[in-house]
C-alpha positions as CSV (number, residue, x, y, z in Angstrom):
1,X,101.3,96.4,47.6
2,X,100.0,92.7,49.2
3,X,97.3,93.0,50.9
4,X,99.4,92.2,54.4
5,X,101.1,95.2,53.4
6,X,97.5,97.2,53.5
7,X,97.1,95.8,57.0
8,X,100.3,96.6,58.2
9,X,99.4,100.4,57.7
10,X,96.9,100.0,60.8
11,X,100.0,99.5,63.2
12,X,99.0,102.5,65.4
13,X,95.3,100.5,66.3
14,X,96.2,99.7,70.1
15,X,96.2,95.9,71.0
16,X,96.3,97.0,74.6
17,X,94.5,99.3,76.5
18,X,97.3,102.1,77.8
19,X,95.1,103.8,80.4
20,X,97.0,106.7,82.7
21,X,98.7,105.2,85.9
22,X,96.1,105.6,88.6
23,X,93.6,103.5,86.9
24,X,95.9,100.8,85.8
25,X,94.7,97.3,87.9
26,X,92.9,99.5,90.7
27,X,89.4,98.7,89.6
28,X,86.8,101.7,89.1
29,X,84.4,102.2,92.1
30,X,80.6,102.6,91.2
31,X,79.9,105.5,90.3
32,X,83.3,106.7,89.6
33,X,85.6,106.3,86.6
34,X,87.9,108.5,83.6
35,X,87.9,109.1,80.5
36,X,91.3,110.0,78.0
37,X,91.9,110.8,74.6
38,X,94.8,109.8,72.9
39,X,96.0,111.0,69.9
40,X,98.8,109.1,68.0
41,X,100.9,110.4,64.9
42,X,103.4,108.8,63.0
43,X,105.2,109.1,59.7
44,X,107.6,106.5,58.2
45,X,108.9,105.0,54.9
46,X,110.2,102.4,56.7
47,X,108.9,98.5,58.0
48,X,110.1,96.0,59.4
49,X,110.6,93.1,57.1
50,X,109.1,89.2,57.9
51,X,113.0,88.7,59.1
52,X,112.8,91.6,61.8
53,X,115.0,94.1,59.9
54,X,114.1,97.5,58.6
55,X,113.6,98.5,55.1
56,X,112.3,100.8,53.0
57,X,108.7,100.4,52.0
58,X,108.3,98.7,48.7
59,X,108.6,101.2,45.7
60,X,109.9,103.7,48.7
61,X,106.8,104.4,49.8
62,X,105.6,106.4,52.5
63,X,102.6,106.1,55.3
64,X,101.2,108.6,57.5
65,X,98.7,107.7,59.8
66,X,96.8,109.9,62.5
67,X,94.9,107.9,64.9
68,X,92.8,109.3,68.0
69,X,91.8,106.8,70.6
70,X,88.6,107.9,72.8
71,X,88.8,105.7,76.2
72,X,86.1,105.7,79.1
73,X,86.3,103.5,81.9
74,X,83.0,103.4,84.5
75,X,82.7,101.5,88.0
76,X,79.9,99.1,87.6
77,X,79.5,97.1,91.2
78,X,81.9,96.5,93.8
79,X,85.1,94.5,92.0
80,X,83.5,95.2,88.4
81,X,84.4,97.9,85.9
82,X,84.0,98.6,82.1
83,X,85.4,99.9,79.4
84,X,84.9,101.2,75.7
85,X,87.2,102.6,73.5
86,X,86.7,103.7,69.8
87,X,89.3,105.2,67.4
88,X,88.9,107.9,64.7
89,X,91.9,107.6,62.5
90,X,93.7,108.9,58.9
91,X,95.5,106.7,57.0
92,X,97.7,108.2,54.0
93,X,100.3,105.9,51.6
94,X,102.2,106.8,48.6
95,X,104.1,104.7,46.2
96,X,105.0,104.9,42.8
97,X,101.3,103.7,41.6
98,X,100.1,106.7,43.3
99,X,98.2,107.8,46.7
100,X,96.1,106.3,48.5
101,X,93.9,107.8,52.1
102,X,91.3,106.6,54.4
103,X,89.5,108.5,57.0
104,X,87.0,107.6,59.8
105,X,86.1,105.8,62.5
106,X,88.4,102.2,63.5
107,X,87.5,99.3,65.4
108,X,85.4,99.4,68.6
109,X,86.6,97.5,71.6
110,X,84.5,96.9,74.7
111,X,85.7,95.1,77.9
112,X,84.9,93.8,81.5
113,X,87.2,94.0,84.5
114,X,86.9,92.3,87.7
115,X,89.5,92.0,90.3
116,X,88.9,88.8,91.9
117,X,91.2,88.9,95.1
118,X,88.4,91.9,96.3
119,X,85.7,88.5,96.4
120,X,88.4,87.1,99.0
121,X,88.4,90.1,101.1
122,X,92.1,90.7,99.7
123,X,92.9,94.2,98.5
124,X,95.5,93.6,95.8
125,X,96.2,95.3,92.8
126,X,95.4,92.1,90.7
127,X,93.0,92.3,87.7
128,X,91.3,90.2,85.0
129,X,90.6,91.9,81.5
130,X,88.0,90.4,79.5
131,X,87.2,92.0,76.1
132,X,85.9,91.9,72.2
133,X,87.1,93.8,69.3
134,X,83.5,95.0,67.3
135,X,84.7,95.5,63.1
136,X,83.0,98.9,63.0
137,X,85.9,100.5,60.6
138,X,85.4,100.3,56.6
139,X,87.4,96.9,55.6
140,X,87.4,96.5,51.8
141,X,91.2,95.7,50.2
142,X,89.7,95.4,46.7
143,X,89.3,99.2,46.4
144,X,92.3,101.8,46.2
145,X,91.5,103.1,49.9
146,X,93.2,101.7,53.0
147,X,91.3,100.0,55.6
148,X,90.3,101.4,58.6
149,X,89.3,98.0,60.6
150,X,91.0,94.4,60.5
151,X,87.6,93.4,59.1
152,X,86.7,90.9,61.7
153,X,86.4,90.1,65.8
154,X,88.8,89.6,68.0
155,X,88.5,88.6,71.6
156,X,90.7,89.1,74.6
157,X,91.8,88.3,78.0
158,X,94.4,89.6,80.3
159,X,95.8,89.4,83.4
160,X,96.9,92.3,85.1
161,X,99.0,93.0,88.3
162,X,100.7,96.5,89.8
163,X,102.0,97.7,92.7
164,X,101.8,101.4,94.3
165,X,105.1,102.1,96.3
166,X,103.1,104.8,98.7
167,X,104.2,106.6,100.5
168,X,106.7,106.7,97.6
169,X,105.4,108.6,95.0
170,X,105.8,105.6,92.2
171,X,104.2,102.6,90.7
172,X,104.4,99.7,88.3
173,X,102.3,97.5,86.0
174,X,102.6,94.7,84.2
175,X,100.1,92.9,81.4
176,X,99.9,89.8,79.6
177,X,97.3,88.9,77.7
178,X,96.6,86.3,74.4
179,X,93.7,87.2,71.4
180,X,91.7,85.5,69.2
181,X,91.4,86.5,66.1
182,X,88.5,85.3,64.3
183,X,88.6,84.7,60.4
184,X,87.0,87.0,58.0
185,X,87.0,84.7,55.4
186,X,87.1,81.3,57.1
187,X,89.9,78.7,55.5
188,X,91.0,82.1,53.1
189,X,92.1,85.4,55.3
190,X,92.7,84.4,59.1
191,X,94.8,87.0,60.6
192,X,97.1,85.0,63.5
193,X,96.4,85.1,67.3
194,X,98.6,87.1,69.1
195,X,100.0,87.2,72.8
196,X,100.1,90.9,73.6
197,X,101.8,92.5,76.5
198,X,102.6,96.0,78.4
199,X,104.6,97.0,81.8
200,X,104.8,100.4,82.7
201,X,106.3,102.2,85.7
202,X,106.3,106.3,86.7
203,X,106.9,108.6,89.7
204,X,106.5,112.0,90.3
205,X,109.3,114.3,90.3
206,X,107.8,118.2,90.9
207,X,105.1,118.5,89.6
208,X,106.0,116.0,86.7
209,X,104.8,112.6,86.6
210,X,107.6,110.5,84.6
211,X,106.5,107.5,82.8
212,X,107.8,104.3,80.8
213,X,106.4,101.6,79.3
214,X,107.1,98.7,77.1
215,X,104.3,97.3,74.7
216,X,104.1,94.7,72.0
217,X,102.4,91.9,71.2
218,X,103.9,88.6,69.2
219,X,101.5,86.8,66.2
220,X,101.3,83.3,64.8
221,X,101.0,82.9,61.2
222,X,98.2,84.0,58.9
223,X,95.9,82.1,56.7
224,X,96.2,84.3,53.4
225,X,94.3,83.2,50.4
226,X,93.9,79.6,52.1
227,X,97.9,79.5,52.7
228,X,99.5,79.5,56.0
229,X,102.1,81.9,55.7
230,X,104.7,81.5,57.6
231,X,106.9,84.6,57.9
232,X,103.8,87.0,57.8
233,X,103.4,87.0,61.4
234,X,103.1,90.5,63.0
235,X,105.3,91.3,65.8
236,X,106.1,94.9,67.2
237,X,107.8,95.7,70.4
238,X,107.9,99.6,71.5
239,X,109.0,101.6,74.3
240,X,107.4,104.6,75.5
241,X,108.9,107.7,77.3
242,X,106.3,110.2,78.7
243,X,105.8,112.9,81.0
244,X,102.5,114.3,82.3
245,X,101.5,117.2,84.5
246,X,98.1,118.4,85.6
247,X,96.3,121.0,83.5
248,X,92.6,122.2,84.1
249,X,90.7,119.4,85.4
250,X,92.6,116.5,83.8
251,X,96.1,115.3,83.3
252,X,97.9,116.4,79.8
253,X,100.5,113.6,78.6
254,X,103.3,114.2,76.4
255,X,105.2,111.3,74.9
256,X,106.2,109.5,72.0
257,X,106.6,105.2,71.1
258,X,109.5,104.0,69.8
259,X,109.9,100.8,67.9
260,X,112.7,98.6,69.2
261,X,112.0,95.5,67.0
262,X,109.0,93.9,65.0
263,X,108.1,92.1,61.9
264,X,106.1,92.7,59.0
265,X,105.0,96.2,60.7
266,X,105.6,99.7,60.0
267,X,109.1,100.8,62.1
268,X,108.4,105.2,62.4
269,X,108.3,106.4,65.8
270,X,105.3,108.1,67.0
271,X,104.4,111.2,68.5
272,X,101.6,110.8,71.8
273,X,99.4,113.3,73.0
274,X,97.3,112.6,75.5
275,X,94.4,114.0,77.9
276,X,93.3,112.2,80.8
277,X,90.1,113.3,83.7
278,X,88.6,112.2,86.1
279,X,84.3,111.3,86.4
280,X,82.5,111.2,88.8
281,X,83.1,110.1,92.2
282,X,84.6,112.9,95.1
283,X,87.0,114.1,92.6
């Protein structure tokens, strides 16, 4: 297996954010915030291949990967919130040269939001994501187990802008954002920069919230061993039925993501669970 073919094994590491509905571009208030966990599942023997079609692994292998995302958001000043997120994931392959499994902790990502129309005295639902990508996750391709971090940093911005249809009880979002991705072996292993995206829209029905979204995010070619390689870019593009309904103090959120195209990336569906509260404020 090529070492782009380890990497591709990470596909459930989120390259955006997907925080629950009410805290989409509506900036924390100090003081207040949430916090979610996210747990991700997904079993496959089949990738999409550099040309956007599906195949079998090579050798018919098989990957299973586990992946739970922590997420807490806190209200810093007026206009200003932050946010950390850090994964704990599982990573299992099979192939005809044998098994191979990773455990513990992925990437840490840390950001900054503003929402600059508030400076304007303009209360819009418009935001500006600002973050970094920390390698905290064991990176090492040389040995038989799978990597649990890309190895390197990456940094992000986004632009973010929703729209609450209250009284209506619905909503919708949309994101686009671009990353850097710096090298970890500089002229040798550059993974590409990648424009990443996400829209979402929901409304209750009962006591159901019903949710969709569409995420993905579209690379430019590598630098592998000192080569650009063209055709290696990473490209996934996913849709994402949910439902969620309130349970103890939080929201529970029940979903799945779907793969509708990609390149060079694993093509399973995944299973969602998700649990969402609430901190601090008059909640």
């Amino acid at each position: 297996m090529t070492r782009l073919g380890v990497l591709a094994l990470l596909a459930t590491s989120l390259s955006v954010v997907s925080p629950r509905l009410a805290t989409a571009q509506w900036v924390e208030e100090p003081g207040s915030g949430w916090a979610a966990l996210t747990i991700y599942h997904q079993a496959t023997n089949r990738v999409f291949d550099p040309d956007g079609g599906r195949m079998d692994f090579p050798g018919r292998g098989r990957s299973v990967t586990t992946a739970a995302f922590g997420t807490v958001a806190w209200g810093l000043v007026p206009g200003v919130d932050a946010w950390a997120q850090l994964p704990v994931q599982r990573l299992w392959f099979r192939d005809p040269t044998g098994e191979r499994s990773a455990s513990g902790l992925g990437d840490l990502r840390l950001y900054l939001r503003g929402a600059p129309l508030r400076f304007l005295d303009l209360d819009a639902p418009v935001a500006v994501r600002v973050g970094v990508k920390l390698p905290v996750g064991d990176f090492d391709v040389g040995t038989d187990l799978l990597p649990l971090g890309d190895g390197q940093r990456d940094w992000e911005a986004l632009l973010e802008v929703g729209r609450s249809f209250h009284p209506r009880p619905g909503y919708g979002m949309v994101w686009l954002g671009y990353r850097w991705r710096e090298p970890s072996e500089p002229g040798w292993v550059e993974l590409g920069n990648e424009w990443i995206i996400y829209a979402a829209a929901g409304g209750e029905v009962g006591p159901v919230t019903l949710k969709g979204a569409v995420d993905g995010w579209y690379g430019s070619p590598p630098i592998l061993n000192g080569v650009r390689a063209k055709g290696a870019e990473r490209e996934i593009l996913r849709v994402s039925p949910s439902l969620q309904l309130s349970l103890g103090p939080g929201e529970l959120e029940v979903g799945g993501r779907i793969p509708v195209a990609g390149r060079n990336l694993p093509a399973g569906a995944e299973v969602v669970l998700g649990y969402f509260v609430r901190l601090g404020g008059d909640d």
